[in-house]
C-alpha positions in Angstrom: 2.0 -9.8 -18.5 3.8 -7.3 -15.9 1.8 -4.1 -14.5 2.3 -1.9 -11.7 -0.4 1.0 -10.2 -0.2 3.6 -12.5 0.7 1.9 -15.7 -1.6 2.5 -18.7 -3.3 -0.3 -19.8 -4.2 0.0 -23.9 -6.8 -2.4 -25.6 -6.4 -2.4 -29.4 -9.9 -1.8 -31.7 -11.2 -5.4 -32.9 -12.6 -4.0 -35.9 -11.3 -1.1 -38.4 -12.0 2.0 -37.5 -13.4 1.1 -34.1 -10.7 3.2 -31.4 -8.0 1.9 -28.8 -9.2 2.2 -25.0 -6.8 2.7 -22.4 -7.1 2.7 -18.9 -5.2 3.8 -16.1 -4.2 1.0 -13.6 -5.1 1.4 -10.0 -4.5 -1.4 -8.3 -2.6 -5.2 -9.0 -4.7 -8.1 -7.7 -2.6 -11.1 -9.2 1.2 -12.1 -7.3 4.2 -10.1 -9.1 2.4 -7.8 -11.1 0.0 -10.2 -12.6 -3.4 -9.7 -13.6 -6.2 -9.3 -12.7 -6.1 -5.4 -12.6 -8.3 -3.3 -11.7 -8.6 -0.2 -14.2 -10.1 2.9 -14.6 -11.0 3.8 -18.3 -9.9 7.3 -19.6 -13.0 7.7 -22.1 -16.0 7.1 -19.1 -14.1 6.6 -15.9 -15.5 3.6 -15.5 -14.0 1.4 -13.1 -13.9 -2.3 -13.2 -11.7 -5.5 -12.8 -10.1 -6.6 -15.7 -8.4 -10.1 -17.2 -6.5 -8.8 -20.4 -6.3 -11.2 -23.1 -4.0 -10.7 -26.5 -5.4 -7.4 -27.5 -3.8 -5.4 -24.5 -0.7 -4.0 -23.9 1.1 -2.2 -21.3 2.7 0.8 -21.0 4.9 1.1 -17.8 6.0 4.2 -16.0 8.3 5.2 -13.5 6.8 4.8 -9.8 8.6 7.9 -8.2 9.4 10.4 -11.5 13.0 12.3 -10.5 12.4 15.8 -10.0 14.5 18.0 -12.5 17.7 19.0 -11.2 18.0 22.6 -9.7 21.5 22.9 -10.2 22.3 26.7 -11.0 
């Protein structure tokens, strides 16, 4: 597992109808992007370090977004 600051972090429901979490990932504690991580959730703003297991995935944005072209 890969992450880099900013990335969202997602943690599937273990039970039906329980939700997903996600959090937002602040900082990288592990060597190349490996966890641990620690997160901020988006339902409490909780922040704590986390070791994802199976359940998690990652979703990965740019670091530095382009700005849109101005080009008239």
């Amino acid at each position: 597992m890969y992450a880099s600051i900013g990335d969202r972090l997602v943690v599937k429901g273990h039970v039906v109808g329980e939700p997903d979490r996600d959090a937002e990932i602040l900082e990288v504690h592990g060597t190349d992007g490996q966890p641990p991580y620690l997160v901020r959730w988006a339902d409490d703003g909780h922040e704590g370090l986390l070791f994802p297991g199976s359940d998690v995935t990652i979703e990965h944005f740019p670091a530095h977004p382009t700005p849109p072209s101005s080009d008239h």
